[in-house]
C-alpha positions as CSV (number, residue, x, y, z in Angstrom):
1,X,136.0,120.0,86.6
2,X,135.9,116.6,88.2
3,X,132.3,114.9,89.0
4,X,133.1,114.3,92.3
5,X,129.6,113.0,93.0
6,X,129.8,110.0,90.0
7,X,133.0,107.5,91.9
8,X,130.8,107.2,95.2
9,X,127.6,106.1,93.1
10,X,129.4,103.4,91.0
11,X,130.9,102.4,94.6
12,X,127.4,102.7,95.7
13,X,125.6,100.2,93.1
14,X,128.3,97.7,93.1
15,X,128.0,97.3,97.0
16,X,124.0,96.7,95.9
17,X,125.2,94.3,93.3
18,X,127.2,92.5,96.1
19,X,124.6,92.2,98.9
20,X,122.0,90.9,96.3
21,X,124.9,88.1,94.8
22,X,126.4,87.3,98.3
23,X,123.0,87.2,100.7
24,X,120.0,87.2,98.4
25,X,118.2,90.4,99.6
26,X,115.2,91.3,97.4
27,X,114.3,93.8,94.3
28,X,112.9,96.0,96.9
29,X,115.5,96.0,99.5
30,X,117.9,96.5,96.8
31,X,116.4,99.8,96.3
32,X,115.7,100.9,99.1
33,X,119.1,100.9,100.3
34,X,120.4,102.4,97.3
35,X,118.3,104.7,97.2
36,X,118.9,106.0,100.7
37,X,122.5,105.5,100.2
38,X,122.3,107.7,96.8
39,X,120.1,110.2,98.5
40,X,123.3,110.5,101.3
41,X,125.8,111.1,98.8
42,X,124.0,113.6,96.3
43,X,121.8,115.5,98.8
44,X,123.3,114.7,102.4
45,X,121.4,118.3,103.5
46,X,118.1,116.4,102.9
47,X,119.1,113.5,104.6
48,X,120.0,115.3,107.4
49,X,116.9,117.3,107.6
50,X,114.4,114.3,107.1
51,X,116.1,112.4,110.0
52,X,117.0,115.3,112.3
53,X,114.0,116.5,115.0
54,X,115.5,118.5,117.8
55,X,111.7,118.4,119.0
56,X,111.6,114.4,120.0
57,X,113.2,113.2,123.2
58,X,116.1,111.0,123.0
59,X,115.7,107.3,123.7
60,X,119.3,106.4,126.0
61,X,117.1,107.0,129.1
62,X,113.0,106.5,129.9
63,X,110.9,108.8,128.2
64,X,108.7,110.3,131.0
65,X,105.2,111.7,131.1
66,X,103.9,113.5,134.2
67,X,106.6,112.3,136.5
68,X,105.4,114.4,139.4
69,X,102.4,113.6,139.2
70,X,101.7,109.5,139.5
71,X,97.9,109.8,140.6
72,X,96.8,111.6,137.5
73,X,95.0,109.7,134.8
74,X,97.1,109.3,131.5
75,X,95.1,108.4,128.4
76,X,97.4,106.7,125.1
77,X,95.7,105.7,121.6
78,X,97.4,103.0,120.4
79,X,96.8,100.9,117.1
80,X,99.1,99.3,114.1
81,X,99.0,98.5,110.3
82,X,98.3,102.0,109.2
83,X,99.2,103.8,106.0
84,X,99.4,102.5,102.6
85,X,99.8,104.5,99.3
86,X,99.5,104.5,95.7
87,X,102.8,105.0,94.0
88,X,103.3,108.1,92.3
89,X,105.5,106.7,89.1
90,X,104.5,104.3,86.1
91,X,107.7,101.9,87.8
92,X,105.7,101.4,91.1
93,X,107.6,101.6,94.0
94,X,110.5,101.5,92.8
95,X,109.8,104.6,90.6
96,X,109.1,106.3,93.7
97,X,112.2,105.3,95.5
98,X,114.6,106.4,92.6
99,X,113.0,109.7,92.9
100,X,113.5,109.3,96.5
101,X,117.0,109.3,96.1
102,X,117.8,112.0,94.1
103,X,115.8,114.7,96.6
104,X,112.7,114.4,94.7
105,X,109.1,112.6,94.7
106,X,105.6,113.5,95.6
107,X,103.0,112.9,98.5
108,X,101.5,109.4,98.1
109,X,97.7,109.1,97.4
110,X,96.3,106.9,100.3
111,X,95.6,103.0,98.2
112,X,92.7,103.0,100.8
113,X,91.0,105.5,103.0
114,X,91.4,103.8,106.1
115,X,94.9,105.5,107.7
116,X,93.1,108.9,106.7
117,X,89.9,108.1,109.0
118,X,92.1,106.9,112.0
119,X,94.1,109.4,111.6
120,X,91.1,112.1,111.8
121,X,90.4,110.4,114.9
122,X,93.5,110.2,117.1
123,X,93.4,114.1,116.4
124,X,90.2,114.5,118.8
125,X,93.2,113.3,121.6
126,X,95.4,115.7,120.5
127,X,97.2,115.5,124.1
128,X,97.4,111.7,123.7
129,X,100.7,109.9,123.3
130,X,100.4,107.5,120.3
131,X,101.7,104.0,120.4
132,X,102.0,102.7,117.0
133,X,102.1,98.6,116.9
134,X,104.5,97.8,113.6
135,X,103.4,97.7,109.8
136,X,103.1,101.5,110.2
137,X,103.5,102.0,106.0
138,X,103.3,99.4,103.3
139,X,104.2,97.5,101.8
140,X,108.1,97.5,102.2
141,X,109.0,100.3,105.0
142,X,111.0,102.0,102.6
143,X,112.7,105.5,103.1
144,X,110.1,106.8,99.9
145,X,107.1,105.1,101.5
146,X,107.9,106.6,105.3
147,X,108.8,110.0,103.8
148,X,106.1,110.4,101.3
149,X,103.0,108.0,102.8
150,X,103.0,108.0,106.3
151,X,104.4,111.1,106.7
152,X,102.0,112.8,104.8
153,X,99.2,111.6,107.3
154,X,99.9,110.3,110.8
155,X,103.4,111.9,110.3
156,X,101.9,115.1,111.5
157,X,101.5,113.4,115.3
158,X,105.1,112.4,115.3
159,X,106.0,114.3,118.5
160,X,103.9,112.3,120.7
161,X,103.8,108.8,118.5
162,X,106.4,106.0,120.2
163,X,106.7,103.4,117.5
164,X,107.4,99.4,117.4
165,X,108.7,98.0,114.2
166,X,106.5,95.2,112.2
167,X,107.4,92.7,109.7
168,X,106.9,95.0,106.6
169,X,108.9,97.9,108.0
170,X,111.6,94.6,107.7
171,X,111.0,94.0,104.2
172,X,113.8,97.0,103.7
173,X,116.8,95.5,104.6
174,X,117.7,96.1,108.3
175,X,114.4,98.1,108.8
176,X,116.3,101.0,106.8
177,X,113.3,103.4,106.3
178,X,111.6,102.9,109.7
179,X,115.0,103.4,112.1
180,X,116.0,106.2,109.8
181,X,112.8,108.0,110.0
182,X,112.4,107.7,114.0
183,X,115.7,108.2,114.8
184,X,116.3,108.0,118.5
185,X,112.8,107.1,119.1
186,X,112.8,103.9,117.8
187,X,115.5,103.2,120.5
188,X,119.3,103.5,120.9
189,X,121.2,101.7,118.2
190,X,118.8,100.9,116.5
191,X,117.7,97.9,118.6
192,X,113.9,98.5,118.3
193,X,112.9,98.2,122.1
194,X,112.6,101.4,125.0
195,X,110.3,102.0,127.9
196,X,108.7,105.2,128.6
197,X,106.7,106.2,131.6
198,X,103.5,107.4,132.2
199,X,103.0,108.4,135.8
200,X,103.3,105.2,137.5
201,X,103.0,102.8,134.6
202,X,105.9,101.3,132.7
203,X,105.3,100.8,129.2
204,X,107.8,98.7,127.0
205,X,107.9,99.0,123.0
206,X,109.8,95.7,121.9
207,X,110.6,94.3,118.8
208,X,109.2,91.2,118.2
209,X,110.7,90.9,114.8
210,X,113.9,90.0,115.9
211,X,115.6,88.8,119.0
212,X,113.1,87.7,121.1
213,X,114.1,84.5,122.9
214,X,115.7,83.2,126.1
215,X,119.4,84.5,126.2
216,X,119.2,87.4,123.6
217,X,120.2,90.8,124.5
218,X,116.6,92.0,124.2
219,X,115.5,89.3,127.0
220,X,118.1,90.5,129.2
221,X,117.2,94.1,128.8
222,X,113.5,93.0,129.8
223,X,114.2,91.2,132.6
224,X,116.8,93.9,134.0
225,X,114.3,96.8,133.0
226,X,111.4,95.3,134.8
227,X,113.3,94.2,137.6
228,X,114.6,98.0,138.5
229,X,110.4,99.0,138.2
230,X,109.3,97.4,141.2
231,X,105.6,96.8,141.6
232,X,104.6,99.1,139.1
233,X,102.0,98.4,136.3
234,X,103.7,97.6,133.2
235,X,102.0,97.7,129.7
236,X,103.8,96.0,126.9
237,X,103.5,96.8,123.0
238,X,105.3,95.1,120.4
239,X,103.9,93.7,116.7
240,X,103.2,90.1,116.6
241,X,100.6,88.3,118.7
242,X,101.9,85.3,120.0
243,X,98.0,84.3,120.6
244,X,95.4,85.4,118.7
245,X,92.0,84.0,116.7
246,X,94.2,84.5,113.3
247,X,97.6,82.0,113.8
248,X,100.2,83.4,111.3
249,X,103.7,81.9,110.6
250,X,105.6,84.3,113.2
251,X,103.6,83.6,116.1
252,X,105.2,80.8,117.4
253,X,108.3,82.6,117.5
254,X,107.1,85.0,119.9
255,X,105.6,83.1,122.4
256,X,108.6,82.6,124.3
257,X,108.4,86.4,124.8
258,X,105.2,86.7,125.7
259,X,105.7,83.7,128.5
260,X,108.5,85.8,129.8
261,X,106.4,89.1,130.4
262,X,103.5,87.0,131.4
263,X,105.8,85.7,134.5
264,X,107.5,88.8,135.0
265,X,103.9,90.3,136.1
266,X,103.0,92.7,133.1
267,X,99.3,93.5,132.7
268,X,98.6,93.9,129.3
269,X,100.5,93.5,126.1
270,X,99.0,95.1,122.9
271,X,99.9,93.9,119.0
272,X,99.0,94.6,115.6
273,X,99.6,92.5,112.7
274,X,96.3,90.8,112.1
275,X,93.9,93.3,110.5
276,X,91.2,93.2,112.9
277,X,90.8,94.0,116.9
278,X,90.3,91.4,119.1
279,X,90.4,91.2,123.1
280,X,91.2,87.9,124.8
281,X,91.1,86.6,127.7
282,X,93.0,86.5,130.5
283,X,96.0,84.4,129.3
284,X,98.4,82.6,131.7
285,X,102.3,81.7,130.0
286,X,101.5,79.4,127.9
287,X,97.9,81.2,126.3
288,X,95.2,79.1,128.3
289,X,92.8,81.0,129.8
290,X,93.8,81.7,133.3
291,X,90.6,84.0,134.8
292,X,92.1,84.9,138.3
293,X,95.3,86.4,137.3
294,X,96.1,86.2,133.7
295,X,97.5,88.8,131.0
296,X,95.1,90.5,128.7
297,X,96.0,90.9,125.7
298,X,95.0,93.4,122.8
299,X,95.0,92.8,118.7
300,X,95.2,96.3,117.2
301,X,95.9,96.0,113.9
302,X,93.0,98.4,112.4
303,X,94.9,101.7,111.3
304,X,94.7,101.5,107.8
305,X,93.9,97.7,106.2
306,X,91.0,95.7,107.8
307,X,90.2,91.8,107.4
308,X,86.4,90.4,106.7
309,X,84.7,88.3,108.9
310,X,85.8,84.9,107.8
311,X,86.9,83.2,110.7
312,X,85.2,82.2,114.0
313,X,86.7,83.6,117.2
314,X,88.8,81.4,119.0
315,X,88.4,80.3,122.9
316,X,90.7,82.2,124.3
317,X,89.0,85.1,122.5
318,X,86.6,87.8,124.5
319,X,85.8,90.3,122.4
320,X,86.7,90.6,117.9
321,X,85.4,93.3,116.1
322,X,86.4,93.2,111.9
323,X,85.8,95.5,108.8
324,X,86.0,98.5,111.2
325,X,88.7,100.3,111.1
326,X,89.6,101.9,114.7
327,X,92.2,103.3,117.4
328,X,92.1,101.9,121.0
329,X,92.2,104.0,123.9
330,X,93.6,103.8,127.2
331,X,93.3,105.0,130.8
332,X,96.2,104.3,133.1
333,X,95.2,105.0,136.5
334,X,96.7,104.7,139.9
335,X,96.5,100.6,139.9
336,X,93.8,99.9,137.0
337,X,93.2,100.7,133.6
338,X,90.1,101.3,131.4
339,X,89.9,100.6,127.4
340,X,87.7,101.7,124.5
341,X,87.9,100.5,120.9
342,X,86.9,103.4,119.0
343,X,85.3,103.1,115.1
344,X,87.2,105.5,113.1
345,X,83.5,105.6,111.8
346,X,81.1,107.6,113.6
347,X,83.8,107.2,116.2
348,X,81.3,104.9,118.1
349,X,82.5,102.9,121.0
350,X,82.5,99.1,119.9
351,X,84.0,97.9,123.1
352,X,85.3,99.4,126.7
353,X,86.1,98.0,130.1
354,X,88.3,97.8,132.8
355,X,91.3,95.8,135.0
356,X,93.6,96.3,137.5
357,X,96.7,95.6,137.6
358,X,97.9,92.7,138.1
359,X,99.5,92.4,141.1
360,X,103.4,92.0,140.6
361,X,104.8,91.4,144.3
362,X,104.1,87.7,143.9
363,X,106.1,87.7,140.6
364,X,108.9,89.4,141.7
365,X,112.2,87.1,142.7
């Protein structure tokens, strides 16, 4: 008998050969593709149950939470940079994605214990939708590291998690691990961006790792989004800070994002991507500090890796907290919102207040 299964691998490893030859991709992307691609072809079953959940809402339309009901308090834990592993095989990673694709491998042992103490916390909200905020398993995003990693932890609040992808979940080519692994929820087509809506708040999961600037198809779908929500409050979440104590290499490629949602009237934005938590300021469009009627916004990035205290907190900065790791929790109310950073540790409050809304009538057109 024929080996029907041996043609579409050699097809399969050549296409690899070809990406790596014609655009560059790296070792890692290399494998993760193929070994998504070989997992497809030898056990498509497995594929199709890892990806399918006839549990999770689809993404075409607004996800809605207690839309009857828009006086009611809604409380959200959000945070980013979560779970990172220890592979299971003598060849790293890549060991582990091989094994991947042939309908094998093993639960990951947590590298650090940080993602296993969050994780023990946001299951005191058990109610609580969870907004993840990007790097949500390291280091590459792959289908392995999703599958055998994260799931194995915070996978187990995937029914109420809405997710943003970060820079490492793009270190698989096209984000192939992280899209594949949400499925609808990470947004149709796998764009990366969605609202949901929480009583009478908007919240918006963007993808700041790609599109974001005046003219793409992800600015047109904010402005058109937040046009059709009227006056309510809007919350924003997406990976990369444009301003933040810690400058990294990406974050002057989001600020034309975040000057659009700043005139367009949203509240709040929350980000992960640096390791610690930090509150700033009221920020106006451009990141001053604008005290009447500015945008706060929130650094999340304590779900699994924190950074040491070795920088000094910035102006713009009101509140940083480092080498705890934590989940922040909200309360969306009719109007205002409160906030508590919450150690993972002890699960003592480290910082907590409250805003209104701002008010968007004088931003709308």
């Amino acid at each position: 008998m024929k080996n029907t299964t041996r043609r579409p691998l050699v097809l399969i490893l050549t296409c690899c050969l070809a990406l790596v030859a014609a655009i560059g991709i790296t070792r890692g992307q290399l494998f993760s593709i193929a070994a998504h691609l070989i997992r497809q072809t030898v056990s498509p079953e497995l594929t199709a149950t890892a990806i399918a959940n006839p549990s999770l809402p689809r993404a075409g339309a607004d996800f809605v939470y207690h839309p009857h009901d828009t006086d009611k308090t809604v409380t959200l834990l959000a945070v980013g940079d979560i779970a990172d592993c220890k592979a299971t095989t003598i060849f790293g990673k890549i060991g582990d994605d091989l094994l991947y694709s042939a309908g094998f491998g093993s639960d990951m042992a947590a590298k650090k214990v940080g993602h296993v103490r969050t994780e023990k916390l946001v299951r005191q909200y058990p109610e609580a939708p969870l907004l993840v905020l990007g790097d949500l398993v390291y280091s590459s995003g792959s289908p392995a590291e999703f599958h055998h990693c994260y799931d194995q932890s915070w996978g187990r609040h995937k029914a109420r998690t809405f997710p943003a992808p970060g820079n490492h979940e793009y270190n698989s080519l096209g984000a192939l691990g992280y899209f594949n692994y949400w499925g609808d929820k990470a947004g149709p087509d796998r764009r990366g961006y969605y609202s949901i809506r929480f009583g009478n708040w908007l919240v918006l999961s963007l993808n700041s790792e790609v599109g974001v600037y005046d003219g793409s198809h992800q600015f047109d779908w904010i402005n058109a989004t937040l046009d059709r929500a009227g006056t309510d409050c809007v919350l924003v979440f997406y990976h990369s800070p444009a301003f933040s104590t810690r400058h990294r290499k990406n974050s002057d490629g989001v600020r034309p994002l975040f000057k659009l949602l700043e005139a367009l009237g949203v509240t709040a934005v929350l980000n992960g991507h640096n390791h610690f938590y930090e509150r700033t300021r009221p920020l106006d469009g451009s990141g001053k500090s604008a005290r009447d009627d500015g945008m706060l916004t929130f650094v999340v990035g304590t779900g699994g890796k924190v950074r040491k205290r070795d920088e000094e907190p910035s102006p713009i900065s009101d509140r940083m907290i480092t080498e705890e790791n934590g989940v922040l929790k909200l309360d969306l109310h009719n109007g205002a919102f409160d906030w508590q950073f919450i150690a993972a540790t002890g699960h003592r409050v480290l910082d907590e207040g409250s805003a209104a809304c701002r008010d968007r009538t004088r931003f709308r057109s």
